[in-house]
Backbone atoms as SQL, in Angstrom:
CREATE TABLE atoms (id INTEGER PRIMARY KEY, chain TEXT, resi INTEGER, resn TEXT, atom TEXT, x REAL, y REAL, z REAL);
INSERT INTO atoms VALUES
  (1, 'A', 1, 'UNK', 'N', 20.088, 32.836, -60.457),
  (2, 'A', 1, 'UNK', 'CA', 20.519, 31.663, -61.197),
  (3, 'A', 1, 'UNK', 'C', 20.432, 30.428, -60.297),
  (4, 'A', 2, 'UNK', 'N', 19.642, 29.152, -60.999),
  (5, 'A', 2, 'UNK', 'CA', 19.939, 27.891, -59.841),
  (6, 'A', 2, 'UNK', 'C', 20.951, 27.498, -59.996),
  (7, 'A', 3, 'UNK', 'N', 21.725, 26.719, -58.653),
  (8, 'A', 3, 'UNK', 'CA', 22.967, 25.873, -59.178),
  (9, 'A', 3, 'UNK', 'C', 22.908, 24.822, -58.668),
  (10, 'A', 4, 'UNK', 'N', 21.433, 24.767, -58.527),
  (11, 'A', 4, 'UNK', 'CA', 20.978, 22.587, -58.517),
  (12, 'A', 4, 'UNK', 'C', 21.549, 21.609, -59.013),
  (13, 'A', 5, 'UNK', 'N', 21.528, 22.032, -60.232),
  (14, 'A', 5, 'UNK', 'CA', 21.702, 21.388, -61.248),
  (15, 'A', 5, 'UNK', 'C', 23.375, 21.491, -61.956),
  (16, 'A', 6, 'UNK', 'N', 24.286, 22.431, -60.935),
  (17, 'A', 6, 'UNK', 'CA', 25.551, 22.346, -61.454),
  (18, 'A', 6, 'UNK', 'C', 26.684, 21.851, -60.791),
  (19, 'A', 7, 'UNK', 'N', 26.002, 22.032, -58.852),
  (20, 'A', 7, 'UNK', 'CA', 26.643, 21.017, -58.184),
  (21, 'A', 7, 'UNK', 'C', 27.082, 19.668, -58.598),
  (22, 'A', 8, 'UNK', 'N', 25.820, 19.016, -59.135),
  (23, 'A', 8, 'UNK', 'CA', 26.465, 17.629, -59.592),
  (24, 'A', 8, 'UNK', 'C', 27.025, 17.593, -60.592),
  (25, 'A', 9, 'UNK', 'N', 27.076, 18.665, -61.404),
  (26, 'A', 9, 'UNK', 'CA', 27.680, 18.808, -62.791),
  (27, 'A', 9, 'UNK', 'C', 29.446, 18.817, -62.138),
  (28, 'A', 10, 'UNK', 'N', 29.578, 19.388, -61.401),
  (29, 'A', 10, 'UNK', 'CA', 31.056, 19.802, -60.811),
  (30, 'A', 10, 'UNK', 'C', 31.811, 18.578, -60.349),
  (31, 'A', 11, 'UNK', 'N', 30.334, 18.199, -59.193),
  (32, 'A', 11, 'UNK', 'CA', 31.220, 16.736, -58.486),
  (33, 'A', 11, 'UNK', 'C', 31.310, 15.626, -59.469),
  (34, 'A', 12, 'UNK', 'N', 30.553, 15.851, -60.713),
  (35, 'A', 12, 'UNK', 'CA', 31.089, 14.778, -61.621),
  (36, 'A', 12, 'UNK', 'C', 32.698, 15.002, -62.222),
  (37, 'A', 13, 'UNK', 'N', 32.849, 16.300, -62.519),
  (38, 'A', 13, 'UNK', 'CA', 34.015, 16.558, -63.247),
  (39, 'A', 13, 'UNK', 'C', 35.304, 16.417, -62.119),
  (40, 'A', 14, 'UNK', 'N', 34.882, 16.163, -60.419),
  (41, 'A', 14, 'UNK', 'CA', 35.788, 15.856, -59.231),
  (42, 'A', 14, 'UNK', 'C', 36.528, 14.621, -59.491),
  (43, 'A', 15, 'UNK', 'N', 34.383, 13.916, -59.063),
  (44, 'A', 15, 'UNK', 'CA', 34.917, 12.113, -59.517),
  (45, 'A', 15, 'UNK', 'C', 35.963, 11.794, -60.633),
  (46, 'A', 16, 'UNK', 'N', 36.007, 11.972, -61.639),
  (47, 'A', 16, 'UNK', 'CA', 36.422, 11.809, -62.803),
  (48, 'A', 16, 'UNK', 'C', 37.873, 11.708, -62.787),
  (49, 'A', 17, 'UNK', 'N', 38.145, 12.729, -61.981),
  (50, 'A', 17, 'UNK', 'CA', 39.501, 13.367, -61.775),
  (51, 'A', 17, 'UNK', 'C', 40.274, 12.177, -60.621),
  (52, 'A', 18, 'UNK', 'N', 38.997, 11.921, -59.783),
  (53, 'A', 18, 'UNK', 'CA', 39.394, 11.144, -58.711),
  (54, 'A', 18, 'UNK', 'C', 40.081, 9.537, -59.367),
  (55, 'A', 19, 'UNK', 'N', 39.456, 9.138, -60.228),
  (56, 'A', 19, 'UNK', 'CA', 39.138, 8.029, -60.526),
  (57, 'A', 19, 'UNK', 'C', 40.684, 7.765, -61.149),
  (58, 'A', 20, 'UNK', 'N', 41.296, 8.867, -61.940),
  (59, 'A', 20, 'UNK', 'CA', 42.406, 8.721, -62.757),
  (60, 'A', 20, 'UNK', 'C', 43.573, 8.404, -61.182),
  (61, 'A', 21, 'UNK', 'N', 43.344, 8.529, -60.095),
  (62, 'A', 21, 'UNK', 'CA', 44.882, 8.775, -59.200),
  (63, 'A', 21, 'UNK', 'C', 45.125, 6.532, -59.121),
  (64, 'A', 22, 'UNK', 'N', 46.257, 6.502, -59.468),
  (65, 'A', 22, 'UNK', 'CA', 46.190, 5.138, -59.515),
  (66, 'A', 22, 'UNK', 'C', 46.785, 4.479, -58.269),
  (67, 'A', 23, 'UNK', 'N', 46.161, 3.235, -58.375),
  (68, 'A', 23, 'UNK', 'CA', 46.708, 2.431, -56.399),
  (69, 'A', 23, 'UNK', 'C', 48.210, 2.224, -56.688),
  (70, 'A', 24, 'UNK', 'N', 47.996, 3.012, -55.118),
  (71, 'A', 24, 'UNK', 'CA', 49.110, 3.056, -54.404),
  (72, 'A', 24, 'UNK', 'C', 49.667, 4.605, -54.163),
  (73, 'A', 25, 'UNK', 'N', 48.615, 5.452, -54.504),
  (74, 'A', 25, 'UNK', 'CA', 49.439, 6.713, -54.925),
  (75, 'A', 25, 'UNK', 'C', 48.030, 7.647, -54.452),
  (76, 'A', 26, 'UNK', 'N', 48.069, 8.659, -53.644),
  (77, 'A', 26, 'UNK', 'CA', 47.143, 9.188, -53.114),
  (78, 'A', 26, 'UNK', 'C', 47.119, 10.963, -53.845),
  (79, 'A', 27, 'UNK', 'N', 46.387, 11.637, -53.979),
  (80, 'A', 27, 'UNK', 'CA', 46.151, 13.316, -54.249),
  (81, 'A', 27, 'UNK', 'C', 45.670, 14.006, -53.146),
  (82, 'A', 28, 'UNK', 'N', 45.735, 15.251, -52.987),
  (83, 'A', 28, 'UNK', 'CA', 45.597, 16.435, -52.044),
  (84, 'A', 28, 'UNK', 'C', 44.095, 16.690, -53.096),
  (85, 'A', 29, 'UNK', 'N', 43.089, 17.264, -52.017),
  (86, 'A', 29, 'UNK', 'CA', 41.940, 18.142, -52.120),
  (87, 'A', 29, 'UNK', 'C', 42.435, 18.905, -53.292),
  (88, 'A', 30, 'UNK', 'N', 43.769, 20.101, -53.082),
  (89, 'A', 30, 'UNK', 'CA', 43.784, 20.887, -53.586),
  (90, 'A', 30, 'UNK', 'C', 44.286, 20.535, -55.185),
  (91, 'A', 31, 'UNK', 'N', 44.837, 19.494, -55.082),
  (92, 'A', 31, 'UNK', 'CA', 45.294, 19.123, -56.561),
  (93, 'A', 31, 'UNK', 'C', 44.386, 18.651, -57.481),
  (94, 'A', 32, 'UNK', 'N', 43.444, 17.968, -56.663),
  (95, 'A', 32, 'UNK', 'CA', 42.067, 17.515, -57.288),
  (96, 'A', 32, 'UNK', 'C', 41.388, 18.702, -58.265),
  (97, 'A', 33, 'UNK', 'N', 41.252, 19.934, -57.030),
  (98, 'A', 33, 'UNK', 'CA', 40.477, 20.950, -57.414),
  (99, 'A', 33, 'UNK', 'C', 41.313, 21.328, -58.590),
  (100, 'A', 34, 'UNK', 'N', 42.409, 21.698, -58.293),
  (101, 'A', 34, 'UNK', 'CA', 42.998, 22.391, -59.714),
  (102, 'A', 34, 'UNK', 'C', 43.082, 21.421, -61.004),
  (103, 'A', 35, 'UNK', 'N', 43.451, 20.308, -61.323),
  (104, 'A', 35, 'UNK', 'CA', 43.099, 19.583, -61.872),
  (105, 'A', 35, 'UNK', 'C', 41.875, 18.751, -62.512),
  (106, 'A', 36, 'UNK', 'N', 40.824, 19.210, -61.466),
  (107, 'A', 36, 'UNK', 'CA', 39.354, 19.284, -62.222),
  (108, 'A', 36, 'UNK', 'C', 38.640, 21.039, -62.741),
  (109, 'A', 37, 'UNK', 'N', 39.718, 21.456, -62.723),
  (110, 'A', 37, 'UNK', 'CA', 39.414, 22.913, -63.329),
  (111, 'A', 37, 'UNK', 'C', 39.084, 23.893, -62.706),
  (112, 'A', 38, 'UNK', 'N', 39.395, 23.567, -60.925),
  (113, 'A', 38, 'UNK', 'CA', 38.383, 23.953, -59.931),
  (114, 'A', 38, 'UNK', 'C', 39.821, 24.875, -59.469),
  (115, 'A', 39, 'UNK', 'N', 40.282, 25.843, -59.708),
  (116, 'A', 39, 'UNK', 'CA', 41.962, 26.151, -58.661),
  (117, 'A', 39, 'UNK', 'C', 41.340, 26.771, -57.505),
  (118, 'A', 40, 'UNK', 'N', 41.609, 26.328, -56.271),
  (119, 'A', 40, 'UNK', 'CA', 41.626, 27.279, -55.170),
  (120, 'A', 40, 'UNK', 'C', 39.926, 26.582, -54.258),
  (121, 'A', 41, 'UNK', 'N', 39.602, 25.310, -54.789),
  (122, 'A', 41, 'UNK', 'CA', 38.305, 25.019, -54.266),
  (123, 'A', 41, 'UNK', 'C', 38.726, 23.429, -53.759),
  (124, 'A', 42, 'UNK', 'N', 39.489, 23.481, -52.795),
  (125, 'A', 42, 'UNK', 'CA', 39.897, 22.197, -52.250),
  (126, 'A', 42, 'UNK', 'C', 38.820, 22.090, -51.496),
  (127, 'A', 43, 'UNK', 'N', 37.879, 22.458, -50.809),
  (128, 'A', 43, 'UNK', 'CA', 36.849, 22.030, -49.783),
  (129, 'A', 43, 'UNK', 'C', 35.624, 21.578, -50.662),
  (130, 'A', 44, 'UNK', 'N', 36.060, 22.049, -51.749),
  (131, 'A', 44, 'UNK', 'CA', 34.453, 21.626, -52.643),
  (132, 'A', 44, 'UNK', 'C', 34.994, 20.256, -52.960),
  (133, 'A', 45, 'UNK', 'N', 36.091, 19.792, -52.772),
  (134, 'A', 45, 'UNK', 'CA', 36.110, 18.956, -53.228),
  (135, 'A', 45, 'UNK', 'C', 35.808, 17.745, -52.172),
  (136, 'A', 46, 'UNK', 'N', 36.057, 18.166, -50.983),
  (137, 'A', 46, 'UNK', 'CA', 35.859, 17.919, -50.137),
  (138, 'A', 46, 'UNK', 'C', 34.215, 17.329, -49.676),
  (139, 'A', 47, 'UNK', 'N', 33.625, 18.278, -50.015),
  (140, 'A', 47, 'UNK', 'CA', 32.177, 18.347, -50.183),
  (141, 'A', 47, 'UNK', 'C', 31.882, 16.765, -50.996),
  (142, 'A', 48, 'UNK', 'N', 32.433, 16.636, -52.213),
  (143, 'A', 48, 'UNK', 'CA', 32.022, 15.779, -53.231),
  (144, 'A', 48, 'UNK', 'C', 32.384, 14.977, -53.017),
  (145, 'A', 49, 'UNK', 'N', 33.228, 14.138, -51.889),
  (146, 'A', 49, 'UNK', 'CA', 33.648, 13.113, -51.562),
  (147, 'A', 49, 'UNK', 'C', 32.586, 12.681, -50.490),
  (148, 'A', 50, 'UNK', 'N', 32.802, 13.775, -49.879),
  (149, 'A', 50, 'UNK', 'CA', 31.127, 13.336, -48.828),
  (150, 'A', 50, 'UNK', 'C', 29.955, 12.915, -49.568),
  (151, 'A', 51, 'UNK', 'N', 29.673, 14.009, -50.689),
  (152, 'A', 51, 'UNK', 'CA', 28.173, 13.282, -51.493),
  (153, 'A', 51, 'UNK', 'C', 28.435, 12.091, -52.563),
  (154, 'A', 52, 'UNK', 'N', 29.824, 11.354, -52.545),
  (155, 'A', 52, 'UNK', 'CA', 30.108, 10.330, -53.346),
  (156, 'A', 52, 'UNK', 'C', 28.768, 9.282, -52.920),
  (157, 'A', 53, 'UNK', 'N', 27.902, 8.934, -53.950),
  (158, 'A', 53, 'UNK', 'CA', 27.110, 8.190, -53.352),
  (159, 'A', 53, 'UNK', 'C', 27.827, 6.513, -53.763),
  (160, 'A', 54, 'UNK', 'N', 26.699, 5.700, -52.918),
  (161, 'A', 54, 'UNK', 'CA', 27.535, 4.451, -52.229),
  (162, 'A', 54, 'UNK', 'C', 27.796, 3.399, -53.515),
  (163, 'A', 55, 'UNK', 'N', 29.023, 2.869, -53.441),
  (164, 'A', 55, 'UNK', 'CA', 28.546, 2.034, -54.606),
  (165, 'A', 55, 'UNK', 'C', 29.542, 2.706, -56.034),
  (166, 'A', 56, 'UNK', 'N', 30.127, 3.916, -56.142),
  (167, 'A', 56, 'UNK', 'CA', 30.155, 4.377, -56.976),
  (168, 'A', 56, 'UNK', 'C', 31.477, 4.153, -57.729),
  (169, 'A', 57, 'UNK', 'N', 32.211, 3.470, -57.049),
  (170, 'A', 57, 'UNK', 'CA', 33.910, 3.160, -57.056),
  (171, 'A', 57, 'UNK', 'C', 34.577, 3.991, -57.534),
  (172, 'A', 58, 'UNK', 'N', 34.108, 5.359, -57.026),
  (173, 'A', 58, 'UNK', 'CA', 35.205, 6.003, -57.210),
  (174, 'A', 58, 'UNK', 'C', 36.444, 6.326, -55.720),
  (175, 'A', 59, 'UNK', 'N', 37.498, 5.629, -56.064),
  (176, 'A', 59, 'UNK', 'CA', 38.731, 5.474, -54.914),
  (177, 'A', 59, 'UNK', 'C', 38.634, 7.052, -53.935),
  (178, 'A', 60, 'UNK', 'N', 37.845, 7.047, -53.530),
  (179, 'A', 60, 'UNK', 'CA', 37.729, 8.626, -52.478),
  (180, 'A', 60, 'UNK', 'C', 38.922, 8.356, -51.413),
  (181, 'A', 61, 'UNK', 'N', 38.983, 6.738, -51.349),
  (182, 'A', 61, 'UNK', 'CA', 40.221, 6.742, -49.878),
  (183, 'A', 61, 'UNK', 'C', 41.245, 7.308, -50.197),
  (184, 'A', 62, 'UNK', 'N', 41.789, 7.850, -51.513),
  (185, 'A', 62, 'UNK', 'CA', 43.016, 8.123, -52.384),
  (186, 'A', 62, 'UNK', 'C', 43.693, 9.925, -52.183),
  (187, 'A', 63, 'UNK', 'N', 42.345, 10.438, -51.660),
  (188, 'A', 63, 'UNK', 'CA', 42.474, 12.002, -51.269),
  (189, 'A', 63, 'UNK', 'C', 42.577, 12.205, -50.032),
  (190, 'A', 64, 'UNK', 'N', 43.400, 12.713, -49.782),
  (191, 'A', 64, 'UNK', 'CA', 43.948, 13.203, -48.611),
  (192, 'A', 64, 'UNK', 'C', 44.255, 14.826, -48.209),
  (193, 'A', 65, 'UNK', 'N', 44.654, 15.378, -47.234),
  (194, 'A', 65, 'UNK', 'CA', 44.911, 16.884, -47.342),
  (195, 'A', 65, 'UNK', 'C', 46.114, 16.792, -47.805),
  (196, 'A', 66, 'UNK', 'N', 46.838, 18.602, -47.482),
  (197, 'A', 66, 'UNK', 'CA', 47.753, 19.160, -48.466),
  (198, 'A', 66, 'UNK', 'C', 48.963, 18.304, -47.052),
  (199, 'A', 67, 'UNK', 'N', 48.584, 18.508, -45.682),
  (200, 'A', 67, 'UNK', 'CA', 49.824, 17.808, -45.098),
  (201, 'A', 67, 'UNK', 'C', 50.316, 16.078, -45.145),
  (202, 'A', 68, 'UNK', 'N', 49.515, 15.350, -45.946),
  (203, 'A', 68, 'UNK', 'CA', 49.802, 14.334, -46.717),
  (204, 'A', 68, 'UNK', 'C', 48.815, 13.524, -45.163),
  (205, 'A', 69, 'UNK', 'N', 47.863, 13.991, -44.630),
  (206, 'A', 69, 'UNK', 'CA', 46.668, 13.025, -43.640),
  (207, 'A', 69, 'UNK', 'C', 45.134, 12.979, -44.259),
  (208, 'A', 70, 'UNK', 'N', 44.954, 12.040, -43.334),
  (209, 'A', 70, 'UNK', 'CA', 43.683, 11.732, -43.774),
  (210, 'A', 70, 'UNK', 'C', 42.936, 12.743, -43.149),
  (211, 'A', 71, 'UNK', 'N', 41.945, 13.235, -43.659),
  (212, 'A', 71, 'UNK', 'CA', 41.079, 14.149, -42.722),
  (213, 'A', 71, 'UNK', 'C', 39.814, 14.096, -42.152),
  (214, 'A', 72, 'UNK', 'N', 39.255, 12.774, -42.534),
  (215, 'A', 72, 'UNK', 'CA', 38.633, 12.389, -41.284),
  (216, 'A', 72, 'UNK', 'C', 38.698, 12.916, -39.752),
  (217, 'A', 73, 'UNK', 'N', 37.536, 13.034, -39.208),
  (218, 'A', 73, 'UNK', 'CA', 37.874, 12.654, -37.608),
  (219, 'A', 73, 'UNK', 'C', 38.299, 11.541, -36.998),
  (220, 'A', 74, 'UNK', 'N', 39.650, 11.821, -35.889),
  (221, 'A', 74, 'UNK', 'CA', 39.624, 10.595, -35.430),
  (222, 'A', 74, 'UNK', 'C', 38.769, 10.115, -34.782),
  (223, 'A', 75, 'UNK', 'N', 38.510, 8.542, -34.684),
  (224, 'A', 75, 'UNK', 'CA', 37.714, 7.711, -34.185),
  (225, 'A', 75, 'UNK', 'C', 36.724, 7.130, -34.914),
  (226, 'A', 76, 'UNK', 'N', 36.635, 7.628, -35.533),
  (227, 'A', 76, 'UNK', 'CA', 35.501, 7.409, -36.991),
  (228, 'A', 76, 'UNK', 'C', 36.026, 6.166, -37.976),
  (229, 'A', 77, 'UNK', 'N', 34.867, 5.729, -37.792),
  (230, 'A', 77, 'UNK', 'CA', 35.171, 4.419, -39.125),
  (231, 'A', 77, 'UNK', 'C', 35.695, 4.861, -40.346),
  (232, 'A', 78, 'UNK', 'N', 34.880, 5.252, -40.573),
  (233, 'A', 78, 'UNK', 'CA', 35.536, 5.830, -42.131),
  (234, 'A', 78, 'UNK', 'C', 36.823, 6.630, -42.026),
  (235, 'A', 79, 'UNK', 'N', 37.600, 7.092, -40.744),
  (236, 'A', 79, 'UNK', 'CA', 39.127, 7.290, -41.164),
  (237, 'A', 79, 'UNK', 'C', 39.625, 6.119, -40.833),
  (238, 'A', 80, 'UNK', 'N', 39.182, 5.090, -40.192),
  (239, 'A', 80, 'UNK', 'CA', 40.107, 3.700, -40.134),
  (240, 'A', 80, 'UNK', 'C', 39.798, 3.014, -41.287),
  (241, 'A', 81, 'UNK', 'N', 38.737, 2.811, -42.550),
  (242, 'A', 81, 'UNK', 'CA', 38.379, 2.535, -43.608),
  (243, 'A', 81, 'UNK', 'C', 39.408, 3.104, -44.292),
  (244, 'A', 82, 'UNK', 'N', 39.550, 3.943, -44.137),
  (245, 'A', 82, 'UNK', 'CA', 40.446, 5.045, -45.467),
  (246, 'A', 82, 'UNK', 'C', 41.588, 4.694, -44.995),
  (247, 'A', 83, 'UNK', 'N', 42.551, 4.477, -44.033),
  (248, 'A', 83, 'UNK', 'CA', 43.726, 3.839, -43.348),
  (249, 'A', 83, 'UNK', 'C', 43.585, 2.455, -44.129),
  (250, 'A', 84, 'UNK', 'N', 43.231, 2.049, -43.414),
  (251, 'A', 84, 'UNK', 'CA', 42.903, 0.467, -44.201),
  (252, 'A', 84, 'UNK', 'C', 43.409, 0.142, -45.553),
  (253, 'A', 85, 'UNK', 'N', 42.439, 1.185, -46.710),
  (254, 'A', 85, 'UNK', 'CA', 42.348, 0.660, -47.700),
  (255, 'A', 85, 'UNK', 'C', 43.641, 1.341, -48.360),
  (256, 'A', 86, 'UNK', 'N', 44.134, 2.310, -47.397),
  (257, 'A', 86, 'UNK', 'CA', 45.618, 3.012, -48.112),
  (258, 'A', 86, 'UNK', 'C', 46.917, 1.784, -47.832),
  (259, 'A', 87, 'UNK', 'N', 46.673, 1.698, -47.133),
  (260, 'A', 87, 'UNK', 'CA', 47.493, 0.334, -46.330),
  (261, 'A', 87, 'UNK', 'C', 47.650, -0.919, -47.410),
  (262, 'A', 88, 'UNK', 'N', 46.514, -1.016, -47.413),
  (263, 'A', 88, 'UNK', 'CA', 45.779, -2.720, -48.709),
  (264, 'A', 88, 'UNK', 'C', 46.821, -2.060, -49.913),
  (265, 'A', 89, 'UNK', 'N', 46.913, -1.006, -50.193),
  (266, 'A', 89, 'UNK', 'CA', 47.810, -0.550, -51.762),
  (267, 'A', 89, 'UNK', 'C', 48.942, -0.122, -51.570),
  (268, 'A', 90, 'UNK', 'N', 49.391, -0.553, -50.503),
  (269, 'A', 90, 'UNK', 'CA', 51.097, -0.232, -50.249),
  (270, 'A', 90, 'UNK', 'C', 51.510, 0.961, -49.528),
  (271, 'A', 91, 'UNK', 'N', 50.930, 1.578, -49.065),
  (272, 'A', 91, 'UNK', 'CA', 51.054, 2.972, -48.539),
  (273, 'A', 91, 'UNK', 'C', 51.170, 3.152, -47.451),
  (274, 'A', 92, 'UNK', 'N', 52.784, 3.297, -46.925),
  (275, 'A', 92, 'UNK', 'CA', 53.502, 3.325, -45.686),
  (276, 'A', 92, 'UNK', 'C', 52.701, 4.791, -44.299),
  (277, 'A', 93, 'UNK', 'N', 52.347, 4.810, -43.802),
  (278, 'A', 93, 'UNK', 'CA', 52.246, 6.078, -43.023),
  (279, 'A', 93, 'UNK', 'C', 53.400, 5.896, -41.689),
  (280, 'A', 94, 'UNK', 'N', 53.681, 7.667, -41.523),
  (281, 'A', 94, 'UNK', 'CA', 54.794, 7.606, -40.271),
  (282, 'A', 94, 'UNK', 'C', 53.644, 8.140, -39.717),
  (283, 'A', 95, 'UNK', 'N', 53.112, 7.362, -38.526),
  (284, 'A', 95, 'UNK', 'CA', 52.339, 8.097, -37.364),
  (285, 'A', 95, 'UNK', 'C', 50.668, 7.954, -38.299),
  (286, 'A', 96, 'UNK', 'N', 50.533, 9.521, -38.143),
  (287, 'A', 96, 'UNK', 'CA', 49.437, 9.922, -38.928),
  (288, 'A', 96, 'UNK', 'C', 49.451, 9.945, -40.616),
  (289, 'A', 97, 'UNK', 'N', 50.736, 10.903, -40.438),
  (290, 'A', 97, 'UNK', 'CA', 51.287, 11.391, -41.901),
  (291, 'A', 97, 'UNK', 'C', 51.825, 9.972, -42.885),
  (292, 'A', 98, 'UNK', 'N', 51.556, 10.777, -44.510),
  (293, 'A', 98, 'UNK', 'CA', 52.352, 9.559, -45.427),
  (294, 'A', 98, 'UNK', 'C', 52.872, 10.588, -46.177),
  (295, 'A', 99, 'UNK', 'N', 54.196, 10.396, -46.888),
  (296, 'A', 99, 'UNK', 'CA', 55.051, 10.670, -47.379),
  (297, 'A', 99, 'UNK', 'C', 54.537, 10.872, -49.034),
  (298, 'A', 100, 'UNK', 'N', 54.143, 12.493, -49.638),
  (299, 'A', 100, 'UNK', 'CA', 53.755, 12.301, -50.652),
  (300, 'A', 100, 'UNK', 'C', 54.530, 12.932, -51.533),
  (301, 'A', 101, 'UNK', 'N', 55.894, 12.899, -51.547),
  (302, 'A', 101, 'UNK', 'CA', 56.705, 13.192, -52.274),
  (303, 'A', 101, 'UNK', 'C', 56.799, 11.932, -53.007),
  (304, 'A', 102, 'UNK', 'N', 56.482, 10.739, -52.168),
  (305, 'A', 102, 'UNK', 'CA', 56.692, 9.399, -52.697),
  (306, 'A', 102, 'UNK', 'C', 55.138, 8.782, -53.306),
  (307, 'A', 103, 'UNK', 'N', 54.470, 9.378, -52.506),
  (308, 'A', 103, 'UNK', 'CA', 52.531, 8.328, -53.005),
  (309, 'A', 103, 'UNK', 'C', 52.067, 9.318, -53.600),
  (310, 'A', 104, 'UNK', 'N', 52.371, 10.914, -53.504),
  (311, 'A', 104, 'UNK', 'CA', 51.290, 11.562, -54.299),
  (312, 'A', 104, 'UNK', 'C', 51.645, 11.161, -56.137),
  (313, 'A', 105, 'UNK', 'N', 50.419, 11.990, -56.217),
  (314, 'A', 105, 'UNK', 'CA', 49.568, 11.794, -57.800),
  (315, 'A', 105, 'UNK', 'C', 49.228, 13.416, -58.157),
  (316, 'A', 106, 'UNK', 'N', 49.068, 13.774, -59.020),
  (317, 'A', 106, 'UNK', 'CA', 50.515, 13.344, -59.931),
  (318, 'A', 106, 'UNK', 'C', 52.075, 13.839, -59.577),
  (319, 'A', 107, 'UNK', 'N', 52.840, 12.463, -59.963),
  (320, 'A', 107, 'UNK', 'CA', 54.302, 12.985, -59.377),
  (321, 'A', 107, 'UNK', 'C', 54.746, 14.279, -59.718),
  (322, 'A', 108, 'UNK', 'N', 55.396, 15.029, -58.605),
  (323, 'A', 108, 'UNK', 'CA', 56.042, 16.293, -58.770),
  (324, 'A', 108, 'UNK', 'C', 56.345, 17.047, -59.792),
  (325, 'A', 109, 'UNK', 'N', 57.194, 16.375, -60.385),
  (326, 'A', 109, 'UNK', 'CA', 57.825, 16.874, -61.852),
  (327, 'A', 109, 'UNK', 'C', 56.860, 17.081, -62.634),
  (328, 'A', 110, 'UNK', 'N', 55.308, 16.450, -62.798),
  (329, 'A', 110, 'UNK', 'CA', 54.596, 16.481, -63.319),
  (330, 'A', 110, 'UNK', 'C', 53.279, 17.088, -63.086),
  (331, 'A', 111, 'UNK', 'N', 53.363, 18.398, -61.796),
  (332, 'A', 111, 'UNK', 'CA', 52.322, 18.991, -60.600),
  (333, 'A', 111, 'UNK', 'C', 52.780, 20.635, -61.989),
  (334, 'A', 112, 'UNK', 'N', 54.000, 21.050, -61.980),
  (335, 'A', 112, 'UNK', 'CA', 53.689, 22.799, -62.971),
  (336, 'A', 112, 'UNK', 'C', 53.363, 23.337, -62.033);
């Protein structure tokens, strides 16, 4: 079976998912995945943020891992980009970490 053609079928149904987390309020890989229908495929999602091509506005700075960091490498532009633009929408970090009892998406009560 090819799955050329379903990769992007998937990372569309990621984006999509991505697009709904609203500023100021960040999601985990893994919530993404389960919430785009994906349970248990947080790295794919991972994947699809990398092949976000340029231009596409979908808020990728908004995903973060499950310990509430960015996962970037340090030193890398693009984790001081993604700092940055979490920053620009109100989003306190202690240290590395941000507090997603308070910024995650979707709020708790509303995770099941």
């Amino acid at each position: 079976m090819n799955t050329d053609r379903k990769i992007p079928d998937v990372y569309g149904r990621i984006w999509a998912t991505v697009e709904k987390i609203p500023r100021g309020r960040v999601s985990t890989y893994g919530t993404i995945a389960r919430l785009s229908g994906l349970p248990g495929r947080a790295r794919l999602v991972g994947y699809a943020m990398f092949n976000l091509p340029e231009g596409a506005g979908v808020p990728w700075h908004r995903v973060v891992n499950a310990a509430g960091k960015i996962s970037l490498p340090h030193g890398r532009e693009s984790r001081r980009r993604q700092r940055l633009l979490l920053e620009r929408e109100g989003i306190a970090f202690d240290g590395d970490k941000l507090d997603l009892k308070t910024v995650g998406w979707p709020p708790a009560s509303f995770r099941g």
